[in-house]
VEXKOL-495721 format. One record per residue: x, y, z of N, C-alpha, C in turn; residue in three letters; residue number from 1. Coordinates in nm, 3 decimals. Layout:
BEGIN
+---------+---------+---------+---------+---------+---------+---------+---------+---------+------+-----+
:     nc1 :     nc2 :     nc3 :    cac1 :    cac2 :    cac3 :     cc1 :     cc2 :     cc3 : type : seq :
+---------+---------+---------+---------+---------+---------+---------+---------+---------+------+-----+
:       X :       Y :       Z :       X :       Y :       Z :       X :       Y :       Z :  ALA : NUM :
...
+---------+---------+---------+---------+---------+---------+---------+---------+---------+------+-----+
# end
This chain:
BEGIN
+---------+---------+---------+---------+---------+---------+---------+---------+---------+------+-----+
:     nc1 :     nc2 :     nc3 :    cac1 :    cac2 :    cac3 :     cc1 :     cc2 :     cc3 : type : seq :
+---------+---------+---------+---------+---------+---------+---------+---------+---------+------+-----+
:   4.880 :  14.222 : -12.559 :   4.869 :  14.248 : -12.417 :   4.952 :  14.372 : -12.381 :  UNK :   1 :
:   4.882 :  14.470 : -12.308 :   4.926 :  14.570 : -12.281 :   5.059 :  14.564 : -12.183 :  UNK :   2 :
:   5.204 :  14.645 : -12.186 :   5.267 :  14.628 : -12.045 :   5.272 :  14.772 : -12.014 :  UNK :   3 :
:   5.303 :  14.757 : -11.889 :   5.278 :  14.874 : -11.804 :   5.396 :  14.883 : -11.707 :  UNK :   4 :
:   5.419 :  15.049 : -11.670 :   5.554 :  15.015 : -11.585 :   5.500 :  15.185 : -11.498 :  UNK :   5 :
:   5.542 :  15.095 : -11.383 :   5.470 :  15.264 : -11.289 :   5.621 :  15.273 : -11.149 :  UNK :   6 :
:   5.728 :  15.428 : -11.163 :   5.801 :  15.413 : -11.123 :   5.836 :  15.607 : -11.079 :  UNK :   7 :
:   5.844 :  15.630 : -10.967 :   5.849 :  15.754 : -10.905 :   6.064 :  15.729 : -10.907 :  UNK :   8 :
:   6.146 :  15.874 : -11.001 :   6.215 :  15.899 : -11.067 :   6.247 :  15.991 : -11.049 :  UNK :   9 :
:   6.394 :  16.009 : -11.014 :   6.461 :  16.140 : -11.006 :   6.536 :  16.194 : -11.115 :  UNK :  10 :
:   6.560 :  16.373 : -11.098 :   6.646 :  16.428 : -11.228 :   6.718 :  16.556 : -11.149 :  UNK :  11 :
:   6.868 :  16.563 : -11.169 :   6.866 :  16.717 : -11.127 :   6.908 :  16.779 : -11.250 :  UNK :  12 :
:   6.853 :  16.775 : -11.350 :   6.845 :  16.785 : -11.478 :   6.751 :  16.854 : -11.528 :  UNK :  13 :
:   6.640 :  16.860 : -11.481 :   6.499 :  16.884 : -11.537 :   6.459 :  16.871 : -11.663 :  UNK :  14 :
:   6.547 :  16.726 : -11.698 :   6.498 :  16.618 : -11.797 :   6.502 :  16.516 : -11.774 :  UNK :  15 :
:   6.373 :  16.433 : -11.812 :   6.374 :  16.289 : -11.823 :   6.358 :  16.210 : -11.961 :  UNK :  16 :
:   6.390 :  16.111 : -12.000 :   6.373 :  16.078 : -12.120 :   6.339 :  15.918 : -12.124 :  UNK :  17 :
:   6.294 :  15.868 : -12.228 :   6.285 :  15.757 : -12.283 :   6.386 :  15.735 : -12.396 :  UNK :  18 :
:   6.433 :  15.560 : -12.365 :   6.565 :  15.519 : -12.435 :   6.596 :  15.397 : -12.441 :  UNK :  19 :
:   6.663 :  15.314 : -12.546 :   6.700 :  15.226 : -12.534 :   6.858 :  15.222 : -12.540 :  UNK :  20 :
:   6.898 :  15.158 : -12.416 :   7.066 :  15.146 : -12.412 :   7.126 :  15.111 : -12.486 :  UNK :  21 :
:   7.098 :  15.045 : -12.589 :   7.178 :  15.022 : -12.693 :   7.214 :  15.123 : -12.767 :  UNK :  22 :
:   7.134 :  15.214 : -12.813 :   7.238 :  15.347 : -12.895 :   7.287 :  15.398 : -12.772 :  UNK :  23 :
:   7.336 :  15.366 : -12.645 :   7.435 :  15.429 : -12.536 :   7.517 :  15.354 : -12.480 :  UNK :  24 :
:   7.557 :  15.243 : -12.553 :   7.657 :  15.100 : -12.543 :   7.789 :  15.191 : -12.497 :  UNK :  25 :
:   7.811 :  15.314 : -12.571 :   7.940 :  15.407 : -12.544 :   7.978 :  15.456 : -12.421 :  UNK :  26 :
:   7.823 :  15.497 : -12.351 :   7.851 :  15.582 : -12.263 :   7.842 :  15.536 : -12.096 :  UNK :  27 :
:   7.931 :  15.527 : -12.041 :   8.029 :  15.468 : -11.952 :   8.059 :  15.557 : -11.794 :  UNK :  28 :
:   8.078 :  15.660 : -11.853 :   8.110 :  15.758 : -11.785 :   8.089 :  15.909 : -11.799 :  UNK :  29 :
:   8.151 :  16.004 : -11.695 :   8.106 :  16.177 : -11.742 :   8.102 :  16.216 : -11.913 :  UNK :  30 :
:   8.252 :  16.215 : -11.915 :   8.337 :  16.226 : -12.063 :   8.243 :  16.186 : -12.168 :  UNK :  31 :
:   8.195 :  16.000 : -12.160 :   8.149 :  15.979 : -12.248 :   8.041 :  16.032 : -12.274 :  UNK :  32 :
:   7.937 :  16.044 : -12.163 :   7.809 :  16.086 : -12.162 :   7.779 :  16.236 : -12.195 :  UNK :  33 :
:   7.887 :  16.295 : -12.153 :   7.898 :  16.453 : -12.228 :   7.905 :  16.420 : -12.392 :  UNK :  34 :
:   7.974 :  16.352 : -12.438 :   7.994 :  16.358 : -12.549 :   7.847 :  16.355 : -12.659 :  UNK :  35 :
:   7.770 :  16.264 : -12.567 :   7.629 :  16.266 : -12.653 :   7.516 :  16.283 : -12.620 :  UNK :  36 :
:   7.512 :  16.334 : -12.458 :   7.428 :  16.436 : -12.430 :   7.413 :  16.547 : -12.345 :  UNK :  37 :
:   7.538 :  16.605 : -12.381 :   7.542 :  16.740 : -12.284 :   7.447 :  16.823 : -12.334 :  UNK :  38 :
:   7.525 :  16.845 : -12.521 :   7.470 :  16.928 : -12.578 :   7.304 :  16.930 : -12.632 :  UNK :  39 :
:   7.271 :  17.084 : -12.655 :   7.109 :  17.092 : -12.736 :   7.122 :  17.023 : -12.848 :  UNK :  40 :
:   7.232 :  17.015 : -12.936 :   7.250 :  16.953 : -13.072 :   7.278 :  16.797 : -13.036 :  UNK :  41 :
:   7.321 :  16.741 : -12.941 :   7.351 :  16.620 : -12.947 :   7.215 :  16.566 : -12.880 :  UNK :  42 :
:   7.167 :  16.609 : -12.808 :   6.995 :  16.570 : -12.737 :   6.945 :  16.561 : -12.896 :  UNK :  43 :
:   6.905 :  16.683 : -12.957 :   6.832 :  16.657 : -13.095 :   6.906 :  16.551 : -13.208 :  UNK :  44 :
:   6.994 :  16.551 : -13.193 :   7.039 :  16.448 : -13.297 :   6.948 :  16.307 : -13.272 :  UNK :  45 :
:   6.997 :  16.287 : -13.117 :   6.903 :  16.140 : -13.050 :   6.728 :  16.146 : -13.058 :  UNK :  46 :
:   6.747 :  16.255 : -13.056 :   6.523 :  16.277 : -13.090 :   6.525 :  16.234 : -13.198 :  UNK :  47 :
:   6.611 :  16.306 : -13.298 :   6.575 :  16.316 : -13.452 :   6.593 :  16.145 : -13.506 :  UNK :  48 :
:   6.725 :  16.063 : -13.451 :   6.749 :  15.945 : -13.465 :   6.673 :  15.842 : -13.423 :  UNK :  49 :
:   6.580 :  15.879 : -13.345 :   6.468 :  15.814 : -13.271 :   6.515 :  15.727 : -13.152 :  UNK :  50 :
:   6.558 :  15.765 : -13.082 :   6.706 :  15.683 : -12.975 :   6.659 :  15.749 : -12.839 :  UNK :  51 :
:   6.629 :  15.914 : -12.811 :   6.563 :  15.965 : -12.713 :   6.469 :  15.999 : -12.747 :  UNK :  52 :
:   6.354 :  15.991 : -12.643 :   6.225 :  16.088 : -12.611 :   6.229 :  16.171 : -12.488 :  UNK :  53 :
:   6.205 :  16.257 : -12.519 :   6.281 :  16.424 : -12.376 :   6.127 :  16.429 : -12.329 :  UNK :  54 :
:   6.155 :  16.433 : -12.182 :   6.041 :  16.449 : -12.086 :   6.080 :  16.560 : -12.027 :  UNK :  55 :
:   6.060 :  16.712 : -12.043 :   6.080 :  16.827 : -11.974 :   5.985 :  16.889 : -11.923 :  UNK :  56 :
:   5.975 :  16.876 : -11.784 :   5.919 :  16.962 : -11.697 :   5.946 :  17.117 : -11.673 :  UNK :  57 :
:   6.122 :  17.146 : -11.704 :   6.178 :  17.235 : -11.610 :   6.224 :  17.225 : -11.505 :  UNK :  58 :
:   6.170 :  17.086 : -11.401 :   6.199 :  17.154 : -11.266 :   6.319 :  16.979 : -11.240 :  UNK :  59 :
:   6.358 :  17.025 : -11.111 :   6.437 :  16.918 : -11.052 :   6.351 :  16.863 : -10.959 :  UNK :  60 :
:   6.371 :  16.688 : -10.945 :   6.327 :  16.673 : -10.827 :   6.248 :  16.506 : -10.867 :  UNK :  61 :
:   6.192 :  16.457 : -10.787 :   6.113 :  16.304 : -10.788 :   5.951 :  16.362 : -10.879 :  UNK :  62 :
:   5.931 :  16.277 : -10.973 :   5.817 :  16.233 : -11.016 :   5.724 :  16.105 : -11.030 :  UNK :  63 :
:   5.653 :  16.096 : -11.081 :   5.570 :  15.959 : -11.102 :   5.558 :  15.905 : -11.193 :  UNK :  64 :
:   5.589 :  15.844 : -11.280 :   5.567 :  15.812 : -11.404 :   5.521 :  15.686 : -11.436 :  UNK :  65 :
:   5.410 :  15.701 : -11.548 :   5.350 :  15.543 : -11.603 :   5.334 :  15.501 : -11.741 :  UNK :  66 :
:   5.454 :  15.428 : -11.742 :   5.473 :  15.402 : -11.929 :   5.379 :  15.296 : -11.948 :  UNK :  67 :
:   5.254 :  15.267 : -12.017 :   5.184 :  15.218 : -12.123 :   5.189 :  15.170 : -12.255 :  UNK :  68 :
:   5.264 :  15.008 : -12.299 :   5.351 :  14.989 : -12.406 :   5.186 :  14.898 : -12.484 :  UNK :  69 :
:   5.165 :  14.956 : -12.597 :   5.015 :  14.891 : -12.668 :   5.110 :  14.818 : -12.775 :  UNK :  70 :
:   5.034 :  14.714 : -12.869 :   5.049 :  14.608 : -12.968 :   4.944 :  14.693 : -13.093 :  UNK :  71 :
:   5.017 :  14.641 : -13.219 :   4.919 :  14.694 : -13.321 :   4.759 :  14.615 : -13.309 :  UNK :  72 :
:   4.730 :  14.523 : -13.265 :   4.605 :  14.496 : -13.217 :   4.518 :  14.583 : -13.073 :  UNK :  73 :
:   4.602 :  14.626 : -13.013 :   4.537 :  14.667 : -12.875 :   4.638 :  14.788 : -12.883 :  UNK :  74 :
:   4.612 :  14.906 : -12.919 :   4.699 :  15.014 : -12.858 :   4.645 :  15.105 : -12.772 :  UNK :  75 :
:   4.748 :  15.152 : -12.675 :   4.694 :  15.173 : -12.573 :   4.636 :  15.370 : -12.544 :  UNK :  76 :
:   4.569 :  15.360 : -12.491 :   4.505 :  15.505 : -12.522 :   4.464 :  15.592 : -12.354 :  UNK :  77 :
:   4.451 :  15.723 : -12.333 :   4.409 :  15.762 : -12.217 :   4.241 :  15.702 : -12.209 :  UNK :  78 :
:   4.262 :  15.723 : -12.072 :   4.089 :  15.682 : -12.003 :   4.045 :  15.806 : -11.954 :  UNK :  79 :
:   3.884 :  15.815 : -11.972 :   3.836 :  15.946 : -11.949 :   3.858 :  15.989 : -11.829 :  UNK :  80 :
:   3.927 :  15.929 : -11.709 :   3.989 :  15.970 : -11.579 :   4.084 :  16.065 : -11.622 :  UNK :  81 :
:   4.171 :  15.988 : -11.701 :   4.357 :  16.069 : -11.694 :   4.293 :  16.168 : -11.815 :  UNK :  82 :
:   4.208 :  16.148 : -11.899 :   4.189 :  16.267 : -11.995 :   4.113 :  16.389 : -11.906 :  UNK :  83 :
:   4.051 :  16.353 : -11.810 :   4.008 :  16.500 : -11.729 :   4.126 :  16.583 : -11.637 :  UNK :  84 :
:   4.188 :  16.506 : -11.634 :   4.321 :  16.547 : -11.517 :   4.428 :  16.605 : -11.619 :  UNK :  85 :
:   4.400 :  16.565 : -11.762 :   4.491 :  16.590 : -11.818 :   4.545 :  16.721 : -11.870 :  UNK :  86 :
:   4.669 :  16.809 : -11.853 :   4.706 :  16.937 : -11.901 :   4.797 :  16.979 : -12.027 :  UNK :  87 :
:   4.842 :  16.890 : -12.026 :   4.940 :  16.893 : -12.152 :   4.989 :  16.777 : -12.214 :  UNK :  88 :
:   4.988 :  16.752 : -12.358 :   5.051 :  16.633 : -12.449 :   5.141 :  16.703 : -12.505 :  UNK :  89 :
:   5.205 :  16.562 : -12.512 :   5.325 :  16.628 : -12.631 :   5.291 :  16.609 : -12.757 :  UNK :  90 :
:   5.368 :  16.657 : -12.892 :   5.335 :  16.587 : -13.053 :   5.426 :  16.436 : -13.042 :  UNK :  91 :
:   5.347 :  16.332 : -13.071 :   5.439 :  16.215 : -13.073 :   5.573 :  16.197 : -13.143 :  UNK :  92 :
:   5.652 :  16.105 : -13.093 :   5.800 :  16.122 : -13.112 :   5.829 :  15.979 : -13.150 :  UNK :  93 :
:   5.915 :  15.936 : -13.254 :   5.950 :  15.847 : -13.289 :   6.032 :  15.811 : -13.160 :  UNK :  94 :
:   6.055 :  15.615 : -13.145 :   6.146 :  15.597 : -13.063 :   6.152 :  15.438 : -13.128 :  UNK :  95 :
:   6.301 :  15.431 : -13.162 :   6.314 :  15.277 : -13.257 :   6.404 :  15.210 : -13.124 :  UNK :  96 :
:   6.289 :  15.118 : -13.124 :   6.363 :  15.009 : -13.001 :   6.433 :  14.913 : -13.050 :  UNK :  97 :
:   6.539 :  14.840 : -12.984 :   6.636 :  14.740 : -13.010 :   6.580 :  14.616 : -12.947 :  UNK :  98 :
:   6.516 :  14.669 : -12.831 :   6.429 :  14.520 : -12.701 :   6.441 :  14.557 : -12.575 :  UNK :  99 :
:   6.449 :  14.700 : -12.576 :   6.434 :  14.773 : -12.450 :   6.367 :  14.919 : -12.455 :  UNK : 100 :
:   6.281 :  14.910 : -12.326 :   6.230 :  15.086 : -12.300 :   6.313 :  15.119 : -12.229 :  UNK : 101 :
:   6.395 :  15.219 : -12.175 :   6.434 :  15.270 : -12.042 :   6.380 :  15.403 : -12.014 :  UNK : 102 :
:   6.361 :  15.443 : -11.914 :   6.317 :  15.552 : -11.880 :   6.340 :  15.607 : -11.726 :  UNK : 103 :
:   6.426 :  15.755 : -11.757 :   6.501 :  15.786 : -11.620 :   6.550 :  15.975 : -11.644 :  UNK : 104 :
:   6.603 :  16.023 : -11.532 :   6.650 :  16.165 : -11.554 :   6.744 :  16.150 : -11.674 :  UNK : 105 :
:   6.806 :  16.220 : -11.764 :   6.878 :  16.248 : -11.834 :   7.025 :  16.187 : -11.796 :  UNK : 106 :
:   7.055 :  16.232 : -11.718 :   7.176 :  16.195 : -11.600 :   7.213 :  16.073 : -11.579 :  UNK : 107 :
:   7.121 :  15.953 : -11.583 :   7.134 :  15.843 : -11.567 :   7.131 :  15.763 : -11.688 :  UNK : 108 :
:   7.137 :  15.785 : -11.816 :   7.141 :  15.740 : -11.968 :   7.284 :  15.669 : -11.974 :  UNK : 109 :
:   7.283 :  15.553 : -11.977 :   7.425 :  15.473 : -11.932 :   7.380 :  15.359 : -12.030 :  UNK : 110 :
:   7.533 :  15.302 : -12.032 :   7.525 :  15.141 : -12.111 :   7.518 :  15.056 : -11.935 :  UNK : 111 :
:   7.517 :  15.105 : -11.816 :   7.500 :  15.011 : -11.750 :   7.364 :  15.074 : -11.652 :  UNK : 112 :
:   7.297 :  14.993 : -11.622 :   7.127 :  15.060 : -11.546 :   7.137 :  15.045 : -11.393 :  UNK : 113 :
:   7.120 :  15.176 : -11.360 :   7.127 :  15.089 : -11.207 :   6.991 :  15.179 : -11.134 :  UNK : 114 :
:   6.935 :  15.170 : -10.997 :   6.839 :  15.168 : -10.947 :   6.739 :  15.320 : -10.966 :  UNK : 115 :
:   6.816 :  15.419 : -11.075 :   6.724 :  15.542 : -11.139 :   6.680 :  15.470 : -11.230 :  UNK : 116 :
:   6.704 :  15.363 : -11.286 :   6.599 :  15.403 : -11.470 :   6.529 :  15.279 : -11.394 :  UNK : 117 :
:   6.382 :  15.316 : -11.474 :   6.322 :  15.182 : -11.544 :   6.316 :  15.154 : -11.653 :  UNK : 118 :
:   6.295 :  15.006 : -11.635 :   6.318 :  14.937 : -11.749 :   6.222 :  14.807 : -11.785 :  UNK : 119 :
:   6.199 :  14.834 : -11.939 :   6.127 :  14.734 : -12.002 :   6.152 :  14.651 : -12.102 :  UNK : 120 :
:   6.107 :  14.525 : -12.132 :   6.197 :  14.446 : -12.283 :   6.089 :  14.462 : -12.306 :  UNK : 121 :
:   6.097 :  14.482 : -12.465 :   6.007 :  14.522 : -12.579 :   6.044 :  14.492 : -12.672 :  UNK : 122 :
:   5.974 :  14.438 : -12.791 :   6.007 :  14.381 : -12.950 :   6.018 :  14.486 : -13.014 :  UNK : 123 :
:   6.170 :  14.462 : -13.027 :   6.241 :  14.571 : -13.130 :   6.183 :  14.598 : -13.255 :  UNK : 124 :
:   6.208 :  14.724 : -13.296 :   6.061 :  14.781 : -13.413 :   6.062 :  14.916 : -13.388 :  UNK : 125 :
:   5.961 :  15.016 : -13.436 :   5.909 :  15.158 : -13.437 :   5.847 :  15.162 : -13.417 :  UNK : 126 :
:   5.806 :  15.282 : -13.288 :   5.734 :  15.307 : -13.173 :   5.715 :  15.477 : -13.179 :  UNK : 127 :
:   5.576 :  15.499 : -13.176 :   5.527 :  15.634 : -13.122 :   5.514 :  15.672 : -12.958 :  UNK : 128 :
:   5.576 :  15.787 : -12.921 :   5.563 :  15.785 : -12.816 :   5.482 :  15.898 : -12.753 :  UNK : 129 :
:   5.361 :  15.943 : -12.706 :   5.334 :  16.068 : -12.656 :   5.362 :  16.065 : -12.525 :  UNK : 130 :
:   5.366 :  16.200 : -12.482 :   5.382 :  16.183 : -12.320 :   5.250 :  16.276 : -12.306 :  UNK : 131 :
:   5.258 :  16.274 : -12.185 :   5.134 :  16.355 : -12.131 :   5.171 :  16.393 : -11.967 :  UNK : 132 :
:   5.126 :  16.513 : -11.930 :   5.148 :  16.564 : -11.837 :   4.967 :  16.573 : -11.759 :  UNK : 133 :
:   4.967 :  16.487 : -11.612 :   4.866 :  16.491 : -11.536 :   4.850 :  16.604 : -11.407 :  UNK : 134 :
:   4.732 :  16.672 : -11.369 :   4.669 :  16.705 : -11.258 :   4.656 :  16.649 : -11.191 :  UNK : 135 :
:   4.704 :  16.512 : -11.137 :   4.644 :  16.439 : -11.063 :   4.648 :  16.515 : -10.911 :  UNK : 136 :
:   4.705 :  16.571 : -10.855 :   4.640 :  16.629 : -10.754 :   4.538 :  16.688 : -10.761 :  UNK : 137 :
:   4.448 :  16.800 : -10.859 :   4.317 :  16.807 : -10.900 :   4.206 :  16.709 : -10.872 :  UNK : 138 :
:   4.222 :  16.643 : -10.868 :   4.144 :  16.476 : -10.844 :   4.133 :  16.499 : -10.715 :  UNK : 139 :
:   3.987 :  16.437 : -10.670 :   3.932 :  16.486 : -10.549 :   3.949 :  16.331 : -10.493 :  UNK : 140 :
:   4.052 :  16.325 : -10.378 :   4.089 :  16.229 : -10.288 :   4.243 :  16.139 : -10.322 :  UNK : 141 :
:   4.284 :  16.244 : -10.425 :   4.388 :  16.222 : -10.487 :   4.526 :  16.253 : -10.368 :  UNK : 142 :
:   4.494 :  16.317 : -10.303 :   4.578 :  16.341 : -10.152 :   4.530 :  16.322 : -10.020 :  UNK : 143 :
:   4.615 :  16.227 :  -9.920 :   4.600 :  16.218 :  -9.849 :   4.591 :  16.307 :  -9.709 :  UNK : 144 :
:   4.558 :  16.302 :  -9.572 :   4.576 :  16.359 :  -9.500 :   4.739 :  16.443 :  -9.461 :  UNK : 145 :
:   4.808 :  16.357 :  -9.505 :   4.939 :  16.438 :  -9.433 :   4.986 :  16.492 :  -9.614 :  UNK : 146 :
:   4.907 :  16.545 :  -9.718 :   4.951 :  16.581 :  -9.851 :   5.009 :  16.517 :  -9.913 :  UNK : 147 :
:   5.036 :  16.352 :  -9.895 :   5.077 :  16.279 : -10.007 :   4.997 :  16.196 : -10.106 :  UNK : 148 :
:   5.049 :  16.197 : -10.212 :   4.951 :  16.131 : -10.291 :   4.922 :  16.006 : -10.233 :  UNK : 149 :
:   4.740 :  15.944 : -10.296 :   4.670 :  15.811 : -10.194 :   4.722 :  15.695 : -10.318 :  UNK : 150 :
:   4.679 :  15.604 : -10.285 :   4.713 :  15.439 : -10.320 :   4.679 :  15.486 : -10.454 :  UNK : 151 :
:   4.578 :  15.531 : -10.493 :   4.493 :  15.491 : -10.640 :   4.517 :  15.676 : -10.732 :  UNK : 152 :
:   4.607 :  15.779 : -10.705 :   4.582 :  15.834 : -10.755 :   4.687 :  15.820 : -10.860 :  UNK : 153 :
:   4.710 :  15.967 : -11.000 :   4.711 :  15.888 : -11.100 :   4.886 :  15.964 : -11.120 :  UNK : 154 :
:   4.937 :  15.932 : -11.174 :   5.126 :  15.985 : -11.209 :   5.094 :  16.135 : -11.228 :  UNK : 155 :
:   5.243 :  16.172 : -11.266 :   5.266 :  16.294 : -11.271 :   5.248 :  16.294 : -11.409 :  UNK : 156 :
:   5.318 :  16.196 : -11.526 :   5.344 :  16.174 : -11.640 :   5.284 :  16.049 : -11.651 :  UNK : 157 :
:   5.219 :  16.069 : -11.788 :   5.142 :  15.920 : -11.826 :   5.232 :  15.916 : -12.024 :  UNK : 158 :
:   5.299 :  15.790 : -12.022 :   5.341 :  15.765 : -12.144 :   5.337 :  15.662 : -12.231 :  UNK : 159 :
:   5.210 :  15.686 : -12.311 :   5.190 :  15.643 : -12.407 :   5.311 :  15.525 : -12.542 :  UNK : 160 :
:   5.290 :  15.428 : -12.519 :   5.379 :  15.369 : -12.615 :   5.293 :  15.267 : -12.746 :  UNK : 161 :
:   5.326 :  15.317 : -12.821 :   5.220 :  15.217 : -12.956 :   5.290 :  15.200 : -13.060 :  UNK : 162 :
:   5.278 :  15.118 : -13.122 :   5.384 :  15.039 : -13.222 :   5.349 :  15.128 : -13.353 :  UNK : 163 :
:   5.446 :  15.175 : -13.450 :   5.419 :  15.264 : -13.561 :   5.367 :  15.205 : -13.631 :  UNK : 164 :
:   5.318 :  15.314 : -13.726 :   5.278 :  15.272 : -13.851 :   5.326 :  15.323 : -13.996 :  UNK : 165 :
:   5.496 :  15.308 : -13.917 :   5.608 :  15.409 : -14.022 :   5.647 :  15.287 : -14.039 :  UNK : 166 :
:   5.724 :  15.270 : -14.133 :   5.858 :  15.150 : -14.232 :   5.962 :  15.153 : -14.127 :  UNK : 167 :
:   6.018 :  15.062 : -14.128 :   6.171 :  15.026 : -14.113 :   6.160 :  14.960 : -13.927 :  UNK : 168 :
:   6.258 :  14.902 : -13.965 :   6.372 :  14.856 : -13.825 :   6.372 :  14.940 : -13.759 :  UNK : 169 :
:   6.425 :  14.906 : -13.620 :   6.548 :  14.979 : -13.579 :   6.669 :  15.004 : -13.642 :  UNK : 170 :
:   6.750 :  15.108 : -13.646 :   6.895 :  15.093 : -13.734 :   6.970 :  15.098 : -13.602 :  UNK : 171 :
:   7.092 :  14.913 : -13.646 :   7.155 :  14.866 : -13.561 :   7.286 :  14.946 : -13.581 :  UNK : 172 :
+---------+---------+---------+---------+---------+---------+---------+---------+---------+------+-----+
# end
């Protein structure tokens, strides 16, 4: 069974990422959180470790986002809607879960969660993640009269989650 998580997200960062708090049990505060992700080398260490997935736009500010978590029986895939709207994918990114998704600006990557991230429990394991970047304003009725997006149109970011088909755990 597919889960799904649909949550409009701030950054003054002009990064967002996917994560599980447990490789951020440390980070507490400024200090700590500098310590393991101020830097370009300490962001890549967490890509490379499979701990972050980096959602970069560039810009600051509120988005939309809709994480899509598939099972090795049912994984979950775009629909020819979000594939016409669609402008950019990323190359998929490892992300080894402990029993959580989180997903939030950069800024908010904490051992404690508060009302920026969302959050999902998920069976710990190895996970592909693509992201994808939508047009959905392109979409004809996708905005309303006063220019906000309507009830049914589609995120800014659509993210893909599907269980690997690489070896191993999570490393605890």
């Amino acid at each position: 069974m597919t889960q799904q998580l649909r949550r409009t997200l701030i950054t003054g960062s002009a990064m967002f990422g996917i994560w599980d708090r447990h490789y951020f049990e440390s980070v507490v505060d400024y200090d700590t959180w500098s310590n393991e992700l101020l830097d370009d080398d300490d962001i890549e260490r967490h890509v490379t470790g499979g701990h972050f997935v980096p959602i970069t736009n560039y810009s600051d500010g509120a988005f939309d986002f809709e994480v899509r978590i598939g099972d090795t029986g049912n994984p979950c895939e775009l629909s020819d809607r979000e594939r016409e709207y669609l402008t950019e994918s990323s190359d998929p990114y490892l992300f080894r879960a402990v029993g959580e998704l989180n997903i939030s600006g950069i800024e908010f990557v904490s051992a404690t969660l508060d009302s920026n991230v969302g959050t999902l429990e998920i069976d710990a394991g190895t996970y592909t993640v693509t992201v994808h970047q939508i047009a959905w304003d392109e979409e004809p009725g996708a905005v309303d009269e006063e220019g906000n997006p309507s009830a049914d149109a589609l995120p800014d970011f659509l993210i893909i989650v599907n269980p690997s088909d690489g070896n191993g755990a999570p490393d605890l």
